[in-house]
Backbone bond lengths (Angstrom), bond angles and torsions (degrees), N, CA, C in turn:
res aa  C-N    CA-C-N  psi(-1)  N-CA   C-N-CA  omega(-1)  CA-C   N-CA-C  phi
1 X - - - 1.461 - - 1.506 109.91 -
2 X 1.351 126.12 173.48 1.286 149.31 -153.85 1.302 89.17 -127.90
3 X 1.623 121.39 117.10 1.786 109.24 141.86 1.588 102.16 -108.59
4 X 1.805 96.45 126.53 1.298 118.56 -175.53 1.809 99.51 -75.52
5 X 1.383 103.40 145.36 1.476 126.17 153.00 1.640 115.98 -119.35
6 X 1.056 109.59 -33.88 1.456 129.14 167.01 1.372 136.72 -163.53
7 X 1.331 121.72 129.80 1.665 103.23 -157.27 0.983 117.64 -41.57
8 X 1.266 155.72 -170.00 1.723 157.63 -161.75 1.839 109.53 179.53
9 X 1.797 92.68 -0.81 1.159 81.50 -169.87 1.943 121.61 -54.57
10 X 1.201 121.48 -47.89 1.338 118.94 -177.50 1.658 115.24 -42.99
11 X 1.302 114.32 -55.12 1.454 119.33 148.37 1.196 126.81 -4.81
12 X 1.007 104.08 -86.27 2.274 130.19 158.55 1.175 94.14 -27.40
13 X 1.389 119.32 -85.91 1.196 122.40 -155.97 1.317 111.72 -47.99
14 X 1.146 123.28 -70.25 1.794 147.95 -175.16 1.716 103.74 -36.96
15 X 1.568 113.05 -64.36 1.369 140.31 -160.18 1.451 114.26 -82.48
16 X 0.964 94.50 -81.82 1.922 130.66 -149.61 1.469 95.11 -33.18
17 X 1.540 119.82 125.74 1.614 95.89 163.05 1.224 105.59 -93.48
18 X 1.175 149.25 17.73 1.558 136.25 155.18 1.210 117.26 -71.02
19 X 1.467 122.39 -27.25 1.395 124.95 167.53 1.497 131.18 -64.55
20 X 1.815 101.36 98.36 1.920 89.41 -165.78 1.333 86.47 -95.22
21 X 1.841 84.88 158.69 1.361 120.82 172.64 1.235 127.11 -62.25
22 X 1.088 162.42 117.16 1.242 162.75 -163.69 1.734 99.14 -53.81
23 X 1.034 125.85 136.97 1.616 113.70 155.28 1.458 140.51 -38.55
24 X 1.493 105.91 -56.29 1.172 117.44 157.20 1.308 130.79 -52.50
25 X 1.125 110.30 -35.64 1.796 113.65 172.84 1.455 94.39 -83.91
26 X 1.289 156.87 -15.16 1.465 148.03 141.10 1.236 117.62 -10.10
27 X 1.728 95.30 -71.05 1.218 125.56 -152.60 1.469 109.13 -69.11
28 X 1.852 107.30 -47.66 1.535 108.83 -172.72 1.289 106.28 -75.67
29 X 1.229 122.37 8.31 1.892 120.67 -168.14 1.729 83.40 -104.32
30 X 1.458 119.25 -45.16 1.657 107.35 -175.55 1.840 103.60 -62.75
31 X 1.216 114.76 -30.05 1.560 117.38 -172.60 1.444 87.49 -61.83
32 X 0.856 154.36 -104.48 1.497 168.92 98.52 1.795 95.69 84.41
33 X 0.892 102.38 -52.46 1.872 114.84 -159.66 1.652 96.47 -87.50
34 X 1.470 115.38 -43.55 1.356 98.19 156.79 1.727 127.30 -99.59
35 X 1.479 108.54 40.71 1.346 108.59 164.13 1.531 97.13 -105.53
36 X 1.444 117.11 -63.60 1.554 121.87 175.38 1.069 118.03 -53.41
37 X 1.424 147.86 -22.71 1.436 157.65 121.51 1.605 121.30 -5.83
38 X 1.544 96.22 -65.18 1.523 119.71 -161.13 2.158 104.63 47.60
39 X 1.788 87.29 62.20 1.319 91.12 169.84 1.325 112.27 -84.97
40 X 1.698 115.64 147.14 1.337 119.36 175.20 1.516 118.04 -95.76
41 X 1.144 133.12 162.97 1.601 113.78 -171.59 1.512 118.01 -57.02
42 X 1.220 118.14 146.89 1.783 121.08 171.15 1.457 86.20 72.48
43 X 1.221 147.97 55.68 1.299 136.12 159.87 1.581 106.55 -74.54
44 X 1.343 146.34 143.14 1.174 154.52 118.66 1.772 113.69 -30.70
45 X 1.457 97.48 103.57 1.674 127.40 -178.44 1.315 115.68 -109.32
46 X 1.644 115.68 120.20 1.545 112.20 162.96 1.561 104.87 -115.37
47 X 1.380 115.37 115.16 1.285 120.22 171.61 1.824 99.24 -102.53
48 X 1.705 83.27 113.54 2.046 97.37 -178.66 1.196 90.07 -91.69
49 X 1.472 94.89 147.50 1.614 109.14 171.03 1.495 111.78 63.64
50 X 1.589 94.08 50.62 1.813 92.73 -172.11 1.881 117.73 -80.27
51 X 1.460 92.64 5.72 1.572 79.73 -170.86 2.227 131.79 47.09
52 X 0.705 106.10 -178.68 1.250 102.19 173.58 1.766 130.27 -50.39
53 X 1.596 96.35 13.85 1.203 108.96 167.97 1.285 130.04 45.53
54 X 1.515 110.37 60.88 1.410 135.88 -160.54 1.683 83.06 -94.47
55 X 0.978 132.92 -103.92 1.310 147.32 158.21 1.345 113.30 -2.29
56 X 1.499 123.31 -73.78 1.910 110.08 155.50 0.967 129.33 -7.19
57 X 1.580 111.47 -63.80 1.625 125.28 -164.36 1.287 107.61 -67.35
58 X 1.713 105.71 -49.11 1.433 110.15 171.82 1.635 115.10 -45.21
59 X 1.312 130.55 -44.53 1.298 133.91 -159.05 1.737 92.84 -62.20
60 X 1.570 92.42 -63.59 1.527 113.80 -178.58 1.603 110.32 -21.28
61 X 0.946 117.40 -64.47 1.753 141.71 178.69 1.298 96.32 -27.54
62 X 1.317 102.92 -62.68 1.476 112.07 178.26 1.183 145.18 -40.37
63 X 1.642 95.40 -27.22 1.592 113.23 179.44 1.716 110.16 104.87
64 X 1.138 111.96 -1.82 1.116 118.38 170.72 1.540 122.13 -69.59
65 X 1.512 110.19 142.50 1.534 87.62 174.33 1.385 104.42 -105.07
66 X 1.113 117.12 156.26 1.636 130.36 -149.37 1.392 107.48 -157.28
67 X 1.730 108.60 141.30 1.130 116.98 -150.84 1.563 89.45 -146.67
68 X 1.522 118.31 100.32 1.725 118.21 178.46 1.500 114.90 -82.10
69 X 1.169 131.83 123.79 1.539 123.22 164.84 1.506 112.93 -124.34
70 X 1.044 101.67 134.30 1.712 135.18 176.85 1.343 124.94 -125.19
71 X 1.411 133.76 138.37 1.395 137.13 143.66 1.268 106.14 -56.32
72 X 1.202 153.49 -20.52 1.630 130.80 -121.04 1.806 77.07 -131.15
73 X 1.075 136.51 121.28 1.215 134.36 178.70 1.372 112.20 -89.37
74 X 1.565 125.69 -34.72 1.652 123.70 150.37 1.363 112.00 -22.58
75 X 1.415 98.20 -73.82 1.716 115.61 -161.83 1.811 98.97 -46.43
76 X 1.428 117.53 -43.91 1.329 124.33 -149.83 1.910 80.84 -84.71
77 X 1.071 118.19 -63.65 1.663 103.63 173.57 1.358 126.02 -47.04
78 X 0.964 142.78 12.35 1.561 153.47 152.87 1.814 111.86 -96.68
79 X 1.072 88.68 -47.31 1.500 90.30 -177.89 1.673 90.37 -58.78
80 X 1.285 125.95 -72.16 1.586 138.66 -165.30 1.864 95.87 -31.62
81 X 0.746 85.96 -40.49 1.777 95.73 -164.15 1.169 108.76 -69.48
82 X 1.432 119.26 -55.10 1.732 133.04 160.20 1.983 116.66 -29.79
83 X 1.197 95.82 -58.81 1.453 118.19 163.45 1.118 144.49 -39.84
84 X 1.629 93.22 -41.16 1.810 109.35 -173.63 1.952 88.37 -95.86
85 X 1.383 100.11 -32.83 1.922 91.26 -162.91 1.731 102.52 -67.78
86 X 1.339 108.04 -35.20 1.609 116.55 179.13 1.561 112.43 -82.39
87 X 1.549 120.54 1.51 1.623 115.34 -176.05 1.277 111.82 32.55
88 X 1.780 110.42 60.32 1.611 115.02 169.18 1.436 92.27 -95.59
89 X 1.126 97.69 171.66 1.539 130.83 172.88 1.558 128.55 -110.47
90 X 1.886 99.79 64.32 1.150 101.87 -159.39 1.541 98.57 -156.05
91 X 1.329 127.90 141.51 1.321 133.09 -162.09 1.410 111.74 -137.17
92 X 1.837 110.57 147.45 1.566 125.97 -170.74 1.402 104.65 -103.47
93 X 1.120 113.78 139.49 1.610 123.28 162.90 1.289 129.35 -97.07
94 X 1.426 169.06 50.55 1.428 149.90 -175.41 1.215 108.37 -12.77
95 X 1.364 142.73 145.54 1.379 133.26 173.42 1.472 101.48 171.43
96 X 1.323 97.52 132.15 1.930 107.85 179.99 1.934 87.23 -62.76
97 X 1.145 110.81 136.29 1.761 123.35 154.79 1.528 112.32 -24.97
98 X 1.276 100.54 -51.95 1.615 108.20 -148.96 1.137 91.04 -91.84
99 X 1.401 142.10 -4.11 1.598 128.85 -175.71 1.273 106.49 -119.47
100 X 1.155 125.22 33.67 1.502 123.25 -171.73 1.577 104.82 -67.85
101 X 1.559 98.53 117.17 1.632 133.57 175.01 1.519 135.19 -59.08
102 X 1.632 103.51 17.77 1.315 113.06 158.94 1.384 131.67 -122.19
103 X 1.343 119.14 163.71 1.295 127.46 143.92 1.381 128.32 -98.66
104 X 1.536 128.32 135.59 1.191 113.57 132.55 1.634 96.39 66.95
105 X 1.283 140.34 25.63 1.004 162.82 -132.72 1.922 108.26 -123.25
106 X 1.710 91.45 -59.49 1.739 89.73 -179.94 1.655 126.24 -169.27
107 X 1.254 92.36 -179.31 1.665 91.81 -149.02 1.497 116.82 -52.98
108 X 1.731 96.21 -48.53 1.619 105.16 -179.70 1.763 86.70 -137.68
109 X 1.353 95.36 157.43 1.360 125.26 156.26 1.767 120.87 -124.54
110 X 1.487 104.21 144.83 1.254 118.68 177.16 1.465 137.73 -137.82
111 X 1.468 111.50 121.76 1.222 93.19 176.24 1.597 113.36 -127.29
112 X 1.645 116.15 131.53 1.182 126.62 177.01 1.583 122.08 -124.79
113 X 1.838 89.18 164.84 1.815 104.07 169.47 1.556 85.15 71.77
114 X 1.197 118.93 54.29 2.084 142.31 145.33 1.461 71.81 45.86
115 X 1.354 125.48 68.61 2.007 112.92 143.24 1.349 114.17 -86.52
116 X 1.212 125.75 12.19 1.552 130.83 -170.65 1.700 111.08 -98.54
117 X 1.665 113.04 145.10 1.464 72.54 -176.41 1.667 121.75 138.64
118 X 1.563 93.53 -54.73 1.748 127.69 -144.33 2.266 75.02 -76.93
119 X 1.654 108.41 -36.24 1.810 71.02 -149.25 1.561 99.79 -83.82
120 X 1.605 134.39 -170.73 1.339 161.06 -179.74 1.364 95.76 -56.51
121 X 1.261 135.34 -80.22 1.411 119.69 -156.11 1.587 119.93 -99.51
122 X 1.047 146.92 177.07 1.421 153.70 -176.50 1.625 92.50 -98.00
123 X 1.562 135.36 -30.63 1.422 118.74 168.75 1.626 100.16 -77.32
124 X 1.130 132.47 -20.17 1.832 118.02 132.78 1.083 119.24 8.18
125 X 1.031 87.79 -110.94 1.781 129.06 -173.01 1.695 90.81 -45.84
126 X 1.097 127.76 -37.05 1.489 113.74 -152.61 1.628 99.70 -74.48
127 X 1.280 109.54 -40.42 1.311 129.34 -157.63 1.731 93.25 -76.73
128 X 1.502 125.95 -30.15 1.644 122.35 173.19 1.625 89.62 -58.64
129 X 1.380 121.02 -70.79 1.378 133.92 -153.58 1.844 106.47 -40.75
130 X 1.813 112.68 -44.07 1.275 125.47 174.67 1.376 120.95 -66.01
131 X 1.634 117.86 -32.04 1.240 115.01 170.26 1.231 111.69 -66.37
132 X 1.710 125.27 -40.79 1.757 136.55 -161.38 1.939 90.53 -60.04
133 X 1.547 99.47 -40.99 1.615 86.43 -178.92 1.546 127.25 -80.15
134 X 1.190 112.58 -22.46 1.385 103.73 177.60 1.696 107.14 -87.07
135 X 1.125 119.87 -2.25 1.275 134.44 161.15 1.459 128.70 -40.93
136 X 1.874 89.45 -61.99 1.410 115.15 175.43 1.650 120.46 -49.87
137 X 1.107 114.02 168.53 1.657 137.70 162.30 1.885 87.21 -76.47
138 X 1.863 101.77 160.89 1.687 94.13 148.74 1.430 114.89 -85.60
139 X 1.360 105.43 133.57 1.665 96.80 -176.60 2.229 96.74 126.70
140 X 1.519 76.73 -52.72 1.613 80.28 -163.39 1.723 119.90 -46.58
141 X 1.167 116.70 176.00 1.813 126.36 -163.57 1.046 101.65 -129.63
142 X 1.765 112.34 152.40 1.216 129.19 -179.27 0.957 101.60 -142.29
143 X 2.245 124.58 132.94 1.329 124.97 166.60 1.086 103.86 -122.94
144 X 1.384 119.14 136.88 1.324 116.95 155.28 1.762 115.11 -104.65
145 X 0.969 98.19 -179.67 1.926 106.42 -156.31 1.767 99.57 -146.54
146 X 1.458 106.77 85.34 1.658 101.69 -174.36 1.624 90.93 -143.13
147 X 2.159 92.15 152.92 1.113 106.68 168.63 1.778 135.04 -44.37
148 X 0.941 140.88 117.21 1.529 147.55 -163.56 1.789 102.76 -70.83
149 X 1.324 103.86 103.83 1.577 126.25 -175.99 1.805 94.38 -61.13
150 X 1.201 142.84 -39.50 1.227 131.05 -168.60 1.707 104.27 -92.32
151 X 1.246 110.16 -36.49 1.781 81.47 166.50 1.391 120.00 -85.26
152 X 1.296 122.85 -20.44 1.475 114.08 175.97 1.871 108.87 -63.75
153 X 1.027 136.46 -22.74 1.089 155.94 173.25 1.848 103.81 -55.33
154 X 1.063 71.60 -54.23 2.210 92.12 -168.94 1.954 85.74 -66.05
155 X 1.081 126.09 -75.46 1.010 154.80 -156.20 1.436 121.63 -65.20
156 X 1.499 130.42 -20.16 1.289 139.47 -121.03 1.889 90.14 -122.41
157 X 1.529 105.24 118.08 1.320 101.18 170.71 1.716 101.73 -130.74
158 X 1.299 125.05 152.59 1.485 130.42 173.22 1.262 95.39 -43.64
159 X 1.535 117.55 144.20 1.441 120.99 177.85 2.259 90.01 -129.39
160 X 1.128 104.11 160.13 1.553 104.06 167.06 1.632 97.12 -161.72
161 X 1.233 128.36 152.82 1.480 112.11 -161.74 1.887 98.28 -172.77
162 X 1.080 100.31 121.30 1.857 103.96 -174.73 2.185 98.38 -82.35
163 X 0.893 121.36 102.21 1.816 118.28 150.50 1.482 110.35 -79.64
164 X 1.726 99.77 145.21 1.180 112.21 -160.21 1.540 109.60 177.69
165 X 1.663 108.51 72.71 1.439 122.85 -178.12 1.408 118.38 -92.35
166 X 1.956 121.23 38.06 0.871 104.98 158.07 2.133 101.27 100.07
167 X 1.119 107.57 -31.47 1.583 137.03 -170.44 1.238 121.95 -99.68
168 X 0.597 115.39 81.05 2.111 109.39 162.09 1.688 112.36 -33.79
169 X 1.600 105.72 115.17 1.102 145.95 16.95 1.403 123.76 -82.77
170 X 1.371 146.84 173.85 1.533 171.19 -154.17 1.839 78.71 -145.86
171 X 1.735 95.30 109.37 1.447 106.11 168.31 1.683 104.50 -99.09
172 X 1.334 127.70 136.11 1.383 148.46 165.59 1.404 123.18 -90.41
173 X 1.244 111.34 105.67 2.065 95.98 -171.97 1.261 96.30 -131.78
174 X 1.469 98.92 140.04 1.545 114.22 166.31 1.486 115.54 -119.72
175 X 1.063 138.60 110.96 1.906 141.37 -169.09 1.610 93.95 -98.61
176 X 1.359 120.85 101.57 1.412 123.45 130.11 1.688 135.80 -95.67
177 X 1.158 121.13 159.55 0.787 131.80 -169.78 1.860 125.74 -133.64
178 X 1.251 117.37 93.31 1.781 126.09 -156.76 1.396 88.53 -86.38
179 X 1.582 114.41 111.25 1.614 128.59 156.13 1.482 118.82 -63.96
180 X 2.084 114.99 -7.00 1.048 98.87 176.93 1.558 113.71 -93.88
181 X 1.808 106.21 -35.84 1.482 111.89 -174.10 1.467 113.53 -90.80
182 X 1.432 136.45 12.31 1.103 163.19 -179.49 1.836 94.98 56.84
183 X 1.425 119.31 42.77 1.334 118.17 -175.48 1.364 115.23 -97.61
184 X 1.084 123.49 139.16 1.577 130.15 172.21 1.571 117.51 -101.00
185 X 1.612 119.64 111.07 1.587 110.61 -165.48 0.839 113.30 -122.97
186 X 1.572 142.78 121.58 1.353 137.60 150.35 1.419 133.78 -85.83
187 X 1.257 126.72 120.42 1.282 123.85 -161.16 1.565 100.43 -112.39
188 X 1.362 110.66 113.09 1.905 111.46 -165.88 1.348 84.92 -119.13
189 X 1.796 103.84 158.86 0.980 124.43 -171.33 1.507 118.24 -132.40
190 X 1.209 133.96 87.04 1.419 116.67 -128.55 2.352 87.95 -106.98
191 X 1.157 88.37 110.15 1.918 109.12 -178.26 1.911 96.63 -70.02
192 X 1.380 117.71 121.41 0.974 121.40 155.47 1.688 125.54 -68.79
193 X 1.323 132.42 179.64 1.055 113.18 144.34 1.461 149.61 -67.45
194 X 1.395 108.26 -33.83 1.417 114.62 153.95 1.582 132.93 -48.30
195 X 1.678 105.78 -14.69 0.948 130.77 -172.33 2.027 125.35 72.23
196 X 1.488 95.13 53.66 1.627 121.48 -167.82 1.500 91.70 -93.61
197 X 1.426 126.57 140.72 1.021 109.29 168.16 1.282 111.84 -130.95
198 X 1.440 127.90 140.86 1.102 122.59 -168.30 2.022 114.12 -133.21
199 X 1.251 97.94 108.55 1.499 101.63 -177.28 1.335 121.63 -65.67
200 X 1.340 124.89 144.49 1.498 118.81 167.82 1.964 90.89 -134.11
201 X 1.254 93.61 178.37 1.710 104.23 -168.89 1.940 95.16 -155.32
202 X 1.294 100.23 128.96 1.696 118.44 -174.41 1.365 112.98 -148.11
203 X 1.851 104.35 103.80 1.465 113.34 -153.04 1.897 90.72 -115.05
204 X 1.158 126.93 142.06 1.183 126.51 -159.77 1.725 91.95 -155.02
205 X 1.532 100.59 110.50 1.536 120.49 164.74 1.686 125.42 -65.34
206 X 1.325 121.33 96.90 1.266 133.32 172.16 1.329 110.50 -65.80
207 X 1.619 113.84 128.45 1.706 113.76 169.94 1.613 92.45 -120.99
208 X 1.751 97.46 166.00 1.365 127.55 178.24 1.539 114.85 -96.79
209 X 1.148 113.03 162.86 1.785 101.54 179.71 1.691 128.91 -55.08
210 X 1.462 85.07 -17.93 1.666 91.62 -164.74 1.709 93.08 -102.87
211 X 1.272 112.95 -35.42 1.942 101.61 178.19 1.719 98.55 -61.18
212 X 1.299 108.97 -33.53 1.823 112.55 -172.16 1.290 110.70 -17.35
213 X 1.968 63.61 -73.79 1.695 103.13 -146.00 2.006 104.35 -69.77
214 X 1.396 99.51 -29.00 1.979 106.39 174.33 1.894 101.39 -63.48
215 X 1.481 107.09 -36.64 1.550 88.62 -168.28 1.534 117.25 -93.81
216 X 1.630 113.82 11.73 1.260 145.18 -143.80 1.872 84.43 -117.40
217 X 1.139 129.06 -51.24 1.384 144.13 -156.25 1.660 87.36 -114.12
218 X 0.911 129.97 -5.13 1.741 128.57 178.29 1.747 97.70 -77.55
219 X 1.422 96.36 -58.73 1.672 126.95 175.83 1.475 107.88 -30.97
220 X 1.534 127.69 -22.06 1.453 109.87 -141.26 1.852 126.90 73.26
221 X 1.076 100.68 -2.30 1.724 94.60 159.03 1.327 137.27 -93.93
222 X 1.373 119.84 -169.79 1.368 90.28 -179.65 1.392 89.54 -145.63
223 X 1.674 113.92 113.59 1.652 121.41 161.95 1.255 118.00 -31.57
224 X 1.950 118.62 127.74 1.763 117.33 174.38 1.298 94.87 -101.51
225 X 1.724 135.43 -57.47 1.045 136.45 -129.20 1.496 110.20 168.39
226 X 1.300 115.37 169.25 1.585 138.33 -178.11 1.089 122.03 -142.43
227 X 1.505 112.79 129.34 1.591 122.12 149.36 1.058 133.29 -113.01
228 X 1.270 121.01 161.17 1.688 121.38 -167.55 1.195 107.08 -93.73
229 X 1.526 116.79 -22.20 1.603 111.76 148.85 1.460 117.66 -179.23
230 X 1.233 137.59 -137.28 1.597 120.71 -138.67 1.663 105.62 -102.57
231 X 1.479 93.07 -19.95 1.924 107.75 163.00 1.623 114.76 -49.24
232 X 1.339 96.86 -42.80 1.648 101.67 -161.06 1.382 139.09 99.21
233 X 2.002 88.18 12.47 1.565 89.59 174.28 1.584 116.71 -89.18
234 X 1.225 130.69 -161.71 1.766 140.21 -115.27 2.000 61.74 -111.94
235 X 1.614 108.25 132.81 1.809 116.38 143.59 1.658 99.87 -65.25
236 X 1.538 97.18 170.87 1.601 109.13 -135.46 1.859 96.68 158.85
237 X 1.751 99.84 125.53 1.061 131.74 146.21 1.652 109.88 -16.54
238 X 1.265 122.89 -57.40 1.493 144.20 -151.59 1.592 93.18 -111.92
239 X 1.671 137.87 22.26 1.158 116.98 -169.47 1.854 94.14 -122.09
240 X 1.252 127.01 109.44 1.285 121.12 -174.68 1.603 108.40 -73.01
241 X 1.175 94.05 17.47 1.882 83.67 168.53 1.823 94.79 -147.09
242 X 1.539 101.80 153.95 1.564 126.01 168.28 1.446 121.87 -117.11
243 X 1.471 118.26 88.94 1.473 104.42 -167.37 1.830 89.52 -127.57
244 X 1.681 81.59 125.09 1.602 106.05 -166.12 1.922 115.49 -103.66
245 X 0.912 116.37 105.71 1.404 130.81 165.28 1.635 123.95 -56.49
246 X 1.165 110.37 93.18 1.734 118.95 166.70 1.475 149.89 -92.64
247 X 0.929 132.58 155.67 1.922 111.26 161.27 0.977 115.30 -148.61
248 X 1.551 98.17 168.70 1.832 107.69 175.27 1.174 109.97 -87.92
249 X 1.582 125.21 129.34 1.413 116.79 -176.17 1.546 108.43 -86.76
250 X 1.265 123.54 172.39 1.496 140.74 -168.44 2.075 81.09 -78.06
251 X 1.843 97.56 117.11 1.391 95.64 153.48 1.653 123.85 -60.14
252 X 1.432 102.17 -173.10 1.278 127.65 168.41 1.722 124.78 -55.55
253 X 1.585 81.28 -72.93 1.654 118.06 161.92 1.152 117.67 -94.28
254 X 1.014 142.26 111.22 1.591 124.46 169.21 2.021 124.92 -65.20
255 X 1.230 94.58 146.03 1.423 60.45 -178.28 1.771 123.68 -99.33
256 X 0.728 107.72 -173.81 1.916 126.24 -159.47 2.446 91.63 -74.64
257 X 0.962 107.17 -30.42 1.442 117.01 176.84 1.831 104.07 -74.30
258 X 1.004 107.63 -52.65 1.708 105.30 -174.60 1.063 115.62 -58.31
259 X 1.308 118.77 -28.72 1.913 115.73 -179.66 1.678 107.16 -91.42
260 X 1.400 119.44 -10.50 1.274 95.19 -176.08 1.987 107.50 -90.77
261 X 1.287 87.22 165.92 1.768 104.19 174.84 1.810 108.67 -55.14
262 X 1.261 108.66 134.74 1.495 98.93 168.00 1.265 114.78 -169.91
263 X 1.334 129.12 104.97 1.436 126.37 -133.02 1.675 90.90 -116.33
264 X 1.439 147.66 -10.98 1.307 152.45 -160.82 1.504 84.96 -133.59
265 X 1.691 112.65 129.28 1.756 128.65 132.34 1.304 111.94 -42.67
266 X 1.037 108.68 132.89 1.755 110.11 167.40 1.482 107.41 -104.85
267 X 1.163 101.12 117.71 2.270 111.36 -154.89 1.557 66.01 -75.69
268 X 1.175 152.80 -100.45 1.553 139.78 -119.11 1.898 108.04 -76.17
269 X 0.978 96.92 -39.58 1.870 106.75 157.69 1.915 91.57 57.12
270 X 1.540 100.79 -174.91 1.913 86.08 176.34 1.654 85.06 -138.25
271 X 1.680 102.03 160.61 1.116 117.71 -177.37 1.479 128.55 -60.84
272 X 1.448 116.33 138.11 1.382 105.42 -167.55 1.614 99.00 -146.10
């Protein structure tokens, strides 16, 4: 059970990784990803920041080949497990964000459920955005799928909220929100049974359409479009989600890797 102090639901929803996704809402978010995509069958997929690779697997299903990367090596051992019980054809990476180990690698990349964000600086984030491109095919697309900085703004009240299913740990959450560093923080406190308590702190940088789309085009990409969310209706003030459409533009030179044949991802690939 939940003892409420204040609802938290948006939180939950948005955040929480205990909160699973329904299947069906899986499924219509993969419909969605290959409509805004315009993936063709067997496309080459990097879902960054795949987490336990709920969504991967789904792609996988598809026939897609798919390539999950995570820091979080838990998360990536669940996914592994998901994988082997369903005999998909689809593989996890460990990998810092910012060093992502390809080139020129694949069609689209994706990252969803606001994993963007998580590190300290905005040359951070820039340096995810630079890997997503050298990642790409020329031609290839990039979406990301993050919480909408102007309605959470409109919307946004301190949340603090006791979890408590009966299980050791007793989760502690506190939701702030800094109007100066546009940061979103939760400071949990996770209660043993003995009653040990052990703090952790998870500060997550919110952008606006226009910082996005500047640090999005900072990257070397090139902004298409926006939705307010996975339906496909109009972004909007009032749209609790920002899911942003990108591409790799046609280099200069092309390089000597894009024209050749290459029918297998190479999960360890070399740094670029």
């Amino acid at each position: 059970m939940m003892t409420k102090r204040e609802t938290p639901s948006w939180w939950r929803n948005h955040f929480d990784s205990h909160v699973l996704r329904p299947a069906a809402q899986l499924k219509a978010q993969a419909d969605s990803l290959e409509r805004f995509l315009d993936l063709q069958p067997r496309s080459r997929l990097l879902d960054l920041a795949c987490g336990a690779g709920r969504q991967t697997l789904e792609l996988a299903r598809r026939g897609h080949r798919v390539l999950g990367v995570d820091s979080i090596e838990a998360a990536l051992a669940e996914a592994r497990h998901g994988a082997r019980e369903e005999r998909l054809n689809v593989h996890f990476l460990k990998a810092d964000l910012r060093q992502i180990p390809y080139r020129a690698e694949f069609d689209a990349v994706v990252n969803l459920f606001t994993s963007f964000g998580y590190f300290p600086t905005e040359r951070d984030d820039l340096k995810v955005l630079e890997g997503v491109r050298k990642s790409l095919k020329t031609g290839g697309r990039f979406l990301i799928d993050v919480l909408n900085k102007e309605w959470l703004m409109r919307h946004f009240e301190p949340n603090s909220w006791e979890q408590e299913d009966g299980r050791s740990p007793v989760l502690l959450d506190r939701i702030v929100f800094n109007f100066e560093t546009g940061r979103l923080d939760n400071h949990r406190t996770i209660v043993a049974k003995d009653g040990t308590r052990s703090p952790s702190f998870v500060s997550l940088r919110l952008y606006t359409l226009t910082e996005l789309k500047s640090l999005i085009e900072r990257a070397g990409l090139v902004y298409t479009r926006c939705w307010g969310g996975f339906e496909g209706g109009a972004y909007g003030m009032d749209s609790p989600r920002m899911i942003v459409l990108a591409g790799k533009p046609q280099e200069r030179v092309a390089r000597v890797r894009d024209a050749l044949p290459n029918d297998a991802i190479r999960i360890k690939g070399r740094r670029g």
